[in-house]
C-alpha positions in Angstrom: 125.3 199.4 191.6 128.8 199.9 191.1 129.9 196.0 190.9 127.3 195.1 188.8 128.1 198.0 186.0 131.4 196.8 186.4 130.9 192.9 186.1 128.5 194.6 183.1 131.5 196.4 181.2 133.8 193.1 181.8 131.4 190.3 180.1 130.6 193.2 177.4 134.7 193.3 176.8 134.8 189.5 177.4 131.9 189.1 174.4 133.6 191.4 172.0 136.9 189.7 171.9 135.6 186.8 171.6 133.7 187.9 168.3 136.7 189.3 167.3 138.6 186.1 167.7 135.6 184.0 166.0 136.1 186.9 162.8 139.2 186.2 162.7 139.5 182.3 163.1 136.3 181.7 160.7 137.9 182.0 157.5 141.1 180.1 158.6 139.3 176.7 159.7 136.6 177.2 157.1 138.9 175.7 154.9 139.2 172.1 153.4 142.2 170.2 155.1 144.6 169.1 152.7 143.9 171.4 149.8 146.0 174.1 148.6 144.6 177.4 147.6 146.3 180.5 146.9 144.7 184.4 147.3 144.6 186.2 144.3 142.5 189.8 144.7 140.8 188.8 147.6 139.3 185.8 145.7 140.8 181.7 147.0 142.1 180.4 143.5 142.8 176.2 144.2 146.1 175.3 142.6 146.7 172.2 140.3 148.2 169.3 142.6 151.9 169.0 141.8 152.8 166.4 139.1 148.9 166.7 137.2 149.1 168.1 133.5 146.8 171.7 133.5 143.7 170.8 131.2 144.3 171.7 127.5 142.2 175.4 126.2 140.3 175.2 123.6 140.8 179.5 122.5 137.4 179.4 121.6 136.8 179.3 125.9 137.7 178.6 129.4 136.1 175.0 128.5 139.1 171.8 129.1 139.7 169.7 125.4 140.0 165.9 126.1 143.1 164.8 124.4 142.7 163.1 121.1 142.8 159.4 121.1 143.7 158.0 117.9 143.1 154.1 117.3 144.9 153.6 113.8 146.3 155.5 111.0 145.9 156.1 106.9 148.3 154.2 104.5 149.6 154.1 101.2 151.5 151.2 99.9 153.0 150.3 96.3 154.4 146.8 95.5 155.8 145.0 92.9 155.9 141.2 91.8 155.2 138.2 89.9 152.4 136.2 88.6 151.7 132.8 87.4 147.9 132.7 85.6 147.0 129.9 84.2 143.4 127.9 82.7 142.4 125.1 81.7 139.0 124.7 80.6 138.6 127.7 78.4 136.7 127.6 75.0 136.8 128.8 71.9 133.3 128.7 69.8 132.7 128.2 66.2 130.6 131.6 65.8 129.4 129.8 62.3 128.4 126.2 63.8 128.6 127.0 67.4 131.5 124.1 67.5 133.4 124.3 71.0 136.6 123.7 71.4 138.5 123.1 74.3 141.6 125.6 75.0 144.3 126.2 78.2 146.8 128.7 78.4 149.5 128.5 81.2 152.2 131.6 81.7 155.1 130.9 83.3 156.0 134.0 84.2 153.7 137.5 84.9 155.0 140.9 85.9 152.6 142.2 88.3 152.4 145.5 90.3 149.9 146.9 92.8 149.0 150.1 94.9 146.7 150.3 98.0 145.1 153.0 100.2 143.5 152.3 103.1 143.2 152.6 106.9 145.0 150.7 109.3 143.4 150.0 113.2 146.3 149.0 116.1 145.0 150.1 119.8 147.2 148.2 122.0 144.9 149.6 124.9 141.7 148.1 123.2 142.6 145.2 121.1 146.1 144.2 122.3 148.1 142.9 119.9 145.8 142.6 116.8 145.6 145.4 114.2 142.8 145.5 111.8 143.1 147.1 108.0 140.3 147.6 104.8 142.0 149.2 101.6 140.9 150.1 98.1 143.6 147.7 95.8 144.4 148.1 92.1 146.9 145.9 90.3 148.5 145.2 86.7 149.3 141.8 85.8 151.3 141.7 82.3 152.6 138.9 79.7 153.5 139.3 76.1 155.5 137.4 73.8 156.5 139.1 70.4 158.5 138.3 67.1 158.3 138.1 63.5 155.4 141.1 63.6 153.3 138.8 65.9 152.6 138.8 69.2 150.8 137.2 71.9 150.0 139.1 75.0 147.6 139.0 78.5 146.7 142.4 80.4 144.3 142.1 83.3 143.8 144.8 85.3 142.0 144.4 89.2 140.3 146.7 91.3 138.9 145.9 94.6 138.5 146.1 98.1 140.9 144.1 100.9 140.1 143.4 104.7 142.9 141.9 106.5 143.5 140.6 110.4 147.3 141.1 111.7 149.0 140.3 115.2 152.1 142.2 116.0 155.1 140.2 117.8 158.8 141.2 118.1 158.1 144.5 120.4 155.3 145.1 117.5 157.8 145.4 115.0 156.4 141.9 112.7 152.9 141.7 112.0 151.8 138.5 110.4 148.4 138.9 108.3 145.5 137.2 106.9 142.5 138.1 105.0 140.2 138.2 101.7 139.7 140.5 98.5 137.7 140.6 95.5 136.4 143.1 93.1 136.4 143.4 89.0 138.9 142.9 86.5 139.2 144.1 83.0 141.0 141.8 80.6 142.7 142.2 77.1 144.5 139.7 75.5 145.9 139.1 71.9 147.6 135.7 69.8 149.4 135.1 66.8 149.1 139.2 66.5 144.9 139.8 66.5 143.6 141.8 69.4 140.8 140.0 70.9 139.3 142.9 72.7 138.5 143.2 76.4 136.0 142.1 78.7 135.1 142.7 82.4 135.1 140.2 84.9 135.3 139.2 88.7 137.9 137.6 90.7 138.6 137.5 94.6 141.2 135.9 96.5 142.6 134.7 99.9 145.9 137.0 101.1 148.3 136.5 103.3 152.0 137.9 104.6 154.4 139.5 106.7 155.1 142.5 107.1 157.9 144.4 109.0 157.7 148.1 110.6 160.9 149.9 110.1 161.6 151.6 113.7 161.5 154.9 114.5 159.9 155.8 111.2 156.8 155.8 109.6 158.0 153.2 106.9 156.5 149.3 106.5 158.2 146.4 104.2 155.6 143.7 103.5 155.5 140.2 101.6 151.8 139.5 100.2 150.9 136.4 99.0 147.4 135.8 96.8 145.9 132.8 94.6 143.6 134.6 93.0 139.8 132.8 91.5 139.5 135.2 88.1 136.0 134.2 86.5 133.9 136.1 83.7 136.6 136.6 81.4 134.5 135.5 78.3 133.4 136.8 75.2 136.6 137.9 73.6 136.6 138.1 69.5 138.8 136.3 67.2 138.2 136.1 63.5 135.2 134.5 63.4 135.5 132.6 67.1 134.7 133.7 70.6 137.1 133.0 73.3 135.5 132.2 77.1 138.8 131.6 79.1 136.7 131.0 82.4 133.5 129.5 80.9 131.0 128.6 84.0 133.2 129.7 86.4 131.8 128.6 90.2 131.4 124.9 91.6 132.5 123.6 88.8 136.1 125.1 88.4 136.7 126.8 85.3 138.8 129.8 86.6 141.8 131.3 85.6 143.9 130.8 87.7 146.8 133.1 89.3 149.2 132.6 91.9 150.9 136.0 93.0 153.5 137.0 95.1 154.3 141.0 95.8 156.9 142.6 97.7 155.3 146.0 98.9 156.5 149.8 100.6 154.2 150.9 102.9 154.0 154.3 104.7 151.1 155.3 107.7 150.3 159.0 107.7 
């Protein structure tokens, strides 16, 4: 009985040291390969991969904030230039006998300014090259003789909404542009020193231009070009007249006319 309690006492020891080596060994190779983890209290904490960015806190949690992707920018831009309006199918009625008669009025020169605030789109991971912008646009155009206590003058003043389509070349530094505009306009005009009042009308317009980002700043230089279609501008008074200087403005052609070029400072917020 001897041998056996000792073969006993042997596979016992044998048993236990093996458990103890399985203990041991368990945690070790329960690991993933290739994954680095580092003990902190007891408790396997995985550390960030070298070269990855640690996700951004929120304060409010422990929850990761997705970086913020922006797609375009607000801007404001204020420009300066001139005008050339013109008609020439405008009428001036008789208010007595309803007599028409025909009238044109061609100014050869038009200061003209203009401000715009709007929002600009450029992704060059979504849409290339191509930037996409929609602003609110007001301009002055002014012309005025005077002399002798008399004066002659033409005030229009537009308000409207632009959509344009650029493509940036030059490492994105030119953006050529096209696009349309149109809104209201509020004229006033005066001759031979009588004010003839002011009126509302409508006008819209094809744009185009150039513009050119300064680098390293937030700065823009642009050249717009417009030929604006001005119609309603009817109904002003004279002494016993009424002046239409786009009468049945549409198919038919009676605009007033204006070809405009401004030179504009631009800046993206």
């Amino acid at each position: 009985m001897r041998l056996p309690m000792q073969v006993s006492r042997r596979i016992l020891s044998a048993f236990a040291l093996c458990c103890l080596v399985v203990a041991w060994a368990a945690p070790v190779f329960a690991q993933p390969p290739n994954e680095a983890q580092a003990a902190e209290d007891g408790v396997f904490v995985q550390e960030p991969q070298k070269g990855s960015r640690p996700p951004v806190l929120s304060g409010l949690g422990n929850e990761p904030v997705p970086a913020r992707h922006h797609s375009g920018s607000w801007f404001l831009s204020v420009g300066t230039g001139t005008a050339f309006p013109q008609y020439d199918r405008g009428e001036i009625v008789n208010n007595r006998t309803g007599a028409i008669e025909s009238v044109a009025g061609n100014s050869n020169f038009a200061v003209n300014s203009a401000l715009s605030f709007g929002y600009r789109w450029f992704d060059p991971e979504r849409w290339g090259h191509w930037s996409f912008d929609l602003d609110f646009f007001g301009s002055y155009m002014g012309v005025g003789v005077s002399g002798f206590g008399m004066s002659d003058h033409e005030n229009l003043g537009f308000l409207g909404m632009r959509g344009r389509v650029g493509y940036r070349v030059w490492h994105d530094r030119l953006e050529p542009f096209i696009g349309m505009i149109g809104g209201s306009v509020l004229a006033n005009t005066a001759s031979g020193g009588v004010d003839h009042g002011a009126v509302w009308g409508y006008w819209f317009s094809p744009t185009g231009g150039v513009r050119y980002y300064i680098p390293n700043t937030r700065w823009s230089i642009s050249l717009d070009g417009f030929f604006r279609f001005i119609g309603g501008v009817n109904g002003l008074s004279g002494p016993g007249v009424t002046i239409n200087e786009a009468p049945h403005a549409g198919l038919g052609g009676r605009w007033l006319y204006e070809p405009v070029g401004i030179v504009a400072l631009g800046y993206r917020f």
